[in-house]
N, C-alpha and C positions, 0 to 999 in steps of 0.2 A: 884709211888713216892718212893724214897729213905728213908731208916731207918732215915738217917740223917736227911732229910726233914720235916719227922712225930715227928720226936721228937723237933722240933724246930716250929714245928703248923704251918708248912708252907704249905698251901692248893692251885689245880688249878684244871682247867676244865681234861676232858680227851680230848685227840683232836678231837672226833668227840663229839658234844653234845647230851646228852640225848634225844635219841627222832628225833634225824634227822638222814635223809638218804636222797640223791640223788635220782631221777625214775629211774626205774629198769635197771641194764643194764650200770650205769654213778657209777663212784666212787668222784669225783669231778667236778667242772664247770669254764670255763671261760665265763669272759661277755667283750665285746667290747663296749666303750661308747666313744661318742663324746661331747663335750659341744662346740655347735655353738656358741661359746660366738660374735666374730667379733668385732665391736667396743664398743658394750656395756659397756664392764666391764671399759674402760680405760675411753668413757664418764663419767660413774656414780663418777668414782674416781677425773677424771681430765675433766671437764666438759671443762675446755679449750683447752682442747686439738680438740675440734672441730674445731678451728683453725688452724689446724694444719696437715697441705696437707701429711707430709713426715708420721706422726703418723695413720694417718688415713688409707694410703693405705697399710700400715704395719699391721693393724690389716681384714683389706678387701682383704687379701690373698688367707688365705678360701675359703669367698665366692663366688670371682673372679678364682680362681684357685683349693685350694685343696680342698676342698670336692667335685668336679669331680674326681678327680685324685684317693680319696678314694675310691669313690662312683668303680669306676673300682678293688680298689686291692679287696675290699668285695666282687662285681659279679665275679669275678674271683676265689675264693676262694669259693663260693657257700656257704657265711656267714653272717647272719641279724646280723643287731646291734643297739642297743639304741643312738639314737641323740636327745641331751638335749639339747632345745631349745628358750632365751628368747625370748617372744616376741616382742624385739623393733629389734630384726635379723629378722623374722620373715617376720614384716612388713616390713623393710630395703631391705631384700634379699626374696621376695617371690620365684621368678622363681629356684632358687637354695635347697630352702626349701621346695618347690612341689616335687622335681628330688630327693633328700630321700624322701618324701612319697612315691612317685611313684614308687620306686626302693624297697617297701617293708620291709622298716625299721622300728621302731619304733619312735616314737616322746615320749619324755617327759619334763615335766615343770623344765625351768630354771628360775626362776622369771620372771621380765620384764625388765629392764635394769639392770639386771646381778646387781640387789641391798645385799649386805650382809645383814644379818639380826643384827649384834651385833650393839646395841645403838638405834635398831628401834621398835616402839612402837609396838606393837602387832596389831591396826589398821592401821599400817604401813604397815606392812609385809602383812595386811590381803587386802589392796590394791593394793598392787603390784602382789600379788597372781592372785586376780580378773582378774588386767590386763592382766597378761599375759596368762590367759585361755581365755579372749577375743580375742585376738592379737591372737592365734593358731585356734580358732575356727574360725576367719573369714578367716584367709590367707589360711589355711590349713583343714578345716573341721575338726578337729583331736576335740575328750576333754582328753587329759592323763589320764592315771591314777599312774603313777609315778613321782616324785619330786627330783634332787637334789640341794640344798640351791646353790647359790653363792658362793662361795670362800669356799665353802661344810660349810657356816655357820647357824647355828640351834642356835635355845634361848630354855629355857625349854619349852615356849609357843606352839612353831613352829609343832612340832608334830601333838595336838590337832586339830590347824587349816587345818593341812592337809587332816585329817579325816572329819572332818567338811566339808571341801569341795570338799570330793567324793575319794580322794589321798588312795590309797592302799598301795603304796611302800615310801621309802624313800632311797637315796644312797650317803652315806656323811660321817656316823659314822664311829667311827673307832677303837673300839675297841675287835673287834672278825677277825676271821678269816674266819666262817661260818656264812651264814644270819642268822637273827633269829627273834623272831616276837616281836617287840617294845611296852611296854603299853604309852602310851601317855600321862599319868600323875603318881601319885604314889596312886593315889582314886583306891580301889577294884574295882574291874569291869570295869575301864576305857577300851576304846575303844583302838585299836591297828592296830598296821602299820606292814607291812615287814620290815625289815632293811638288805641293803644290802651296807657292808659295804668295802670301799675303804683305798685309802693310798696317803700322797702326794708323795711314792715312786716308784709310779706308774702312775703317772702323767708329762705326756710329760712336763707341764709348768717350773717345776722346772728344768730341765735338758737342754730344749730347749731357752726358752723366754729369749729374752734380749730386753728391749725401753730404750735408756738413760738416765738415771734421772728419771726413773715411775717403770721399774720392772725389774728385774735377775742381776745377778752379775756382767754379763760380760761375764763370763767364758762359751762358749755355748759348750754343750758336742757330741760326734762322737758319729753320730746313730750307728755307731759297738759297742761302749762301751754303749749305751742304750739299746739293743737289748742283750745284753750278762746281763745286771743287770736283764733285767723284765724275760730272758729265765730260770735266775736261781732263782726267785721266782717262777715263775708258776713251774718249778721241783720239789722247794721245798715242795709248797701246796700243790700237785696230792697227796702225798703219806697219806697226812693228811684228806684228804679228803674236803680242803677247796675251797672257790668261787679265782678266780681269776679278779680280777675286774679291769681291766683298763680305764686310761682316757685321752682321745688323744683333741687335738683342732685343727681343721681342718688351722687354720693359724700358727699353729705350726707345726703340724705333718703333715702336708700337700703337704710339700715340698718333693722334689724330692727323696734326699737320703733316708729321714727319712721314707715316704711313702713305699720304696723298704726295710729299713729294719722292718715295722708293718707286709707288707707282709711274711716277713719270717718269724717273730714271729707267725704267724698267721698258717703257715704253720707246723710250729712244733708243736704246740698246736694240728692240725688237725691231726698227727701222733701220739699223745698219747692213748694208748687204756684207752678207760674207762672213758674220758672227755667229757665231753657239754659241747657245745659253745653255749650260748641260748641268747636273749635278757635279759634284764634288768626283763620288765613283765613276760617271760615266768619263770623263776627264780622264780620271787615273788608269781607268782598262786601257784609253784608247794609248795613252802615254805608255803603256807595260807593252803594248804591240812592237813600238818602236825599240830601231838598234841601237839606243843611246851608250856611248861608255860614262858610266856610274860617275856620278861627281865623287869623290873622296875630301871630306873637310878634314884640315889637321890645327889639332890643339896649338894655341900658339907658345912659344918659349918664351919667356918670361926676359927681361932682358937681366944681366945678372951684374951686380957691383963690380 
């Protein structure tokens, strides 16, 4: 910290947090995640769009095509990766969501119809939860143990319930750089989560997605010019020692160019000395080893007339 800094009480983390370290051998991590969302997210939103032949095969890309397509640049690269999965994909696309299990991926809970949490009641969220641990245990024998929210949405609730129903990790927050171990309420002793947190900057959706009239701008960007923004964040975190956590969607990034340029991203990554590439859990076990004290997040106070 700057003289200038201390004298104006302006305080921050150091970049690597007290108490954490990577396993031995690794100075930082990257993690590859998928969210099989498919048509989920654009039912839950636009339930009429189920009518709707041209919207539908737009979001069954995926699991018609790209996540083969991925499923190859991962075997090829000799790299496991976390595939977040609702379950109404799930049931919709089994035979496709067997070929990641069978290909040695990870599975984790993406709700059940890719429902956000903001506005839903806490018996809400604790049903859709249910669900979609039924929907992966019958298509796919799988029970997670990782969660990340829909549109990465969490209520203060959401935590708690995760715990509650066996969830060890969580991957949605977004205000660190390094995982770190979540308390899940602001009660002493409350029970706690991994948090491994992401960025919508590194989320193929925003750069990629366009439906007309439902989501993105229009403006759809050059996997060159995507590949060169995520290449100089993961640069910039190695030296910090932070998680690099990506989030691709197999009907986004699934496509031809874009698939050829993850693979190269993928490839660089594997030329860094000193980097994991680990799944989502492996990540989270290795962070639950550690003596972390629990972050506590508190609701803010509203300011009042």
């Amino acid at each position: 910290m700057t003289a200038s800094a201390a004298a104006a009480g302006v305080t921050w983390r150091e970049p690597i947090p007290a108490g954490f370290r990577w396993p031995a051998g690794y100075r930082a991590a990257a993690c590859l995640t998928f969210d099989v969302d498919a048509e989920s997210p654009i039912l839950f939103d636009h339930p009429e769009s189920a009518d709707w032949l041209d919207v539908m095969t737009h979001q069954a890309y995926g699991a018609r095509t790209g996540i083969a397509r991925l499923l190859r640049v991962l075997d090829r690269a000799a790299v496991r990766a976390t595939f977040f999965i609702p379950g109404y994909s799930a049931e919709r696309w089994p035979a496709i969501c067997r070929a990641i299990r069978d290909a040695g991926h990870e599975i984790a809970h993406h709700g059940y119809l890719h429902e956000g949490a903001h506005g839903a009641t806490l018996e809400e969220q604790e049903d859709r939860l249910l669900r979609g641990f039924a929907s992966l245990d019958e298509v796919l024998g799988v029970r997670p143990t990782g969660y990340r929210g829909p549109n990465w949405e969490l209520t203060w609730e959401t935590p708690g319930l995760l715990v509650k129903h066996g969830l060890t990790y969580d991957s949605g927050l977004m205000d660190a750089d390094h995982p770190y171990v979540l308390a899940t309420s602001q009660d002493p002793g409350a029970p706690t989560l991994v948090e491994l947190p992401g960025h919508w900057a590194l989320d193929d959706w925003e750069a990629y997605n366009y439906l007309p009239g439902i989501t993105g701008s229009g403006v759809i960007a050059s996997p060159a010019d995507v590949l060169a923004r995520w290449t100089l964040e993961l640069e910039a975190l190695v030296p910090d020692g932070g998680l690099f956590m990506l989030t691709n969607h197999p009907f986004v990034s699934g496509r031809a160019s874009r698939a050829v340029a993850l693979g190269q991203l993928i490839e660089r990554a594997r030329a860094i000395d000193g980097l994991w590439i680990a799944t989502a859990g492996e990540i989270a076990d290795h962070v639950a080893t550690l003596d972390l004290e629990p972050v506590v997040h508190r609701r803010p106070d509203l300011p009042r007339d």
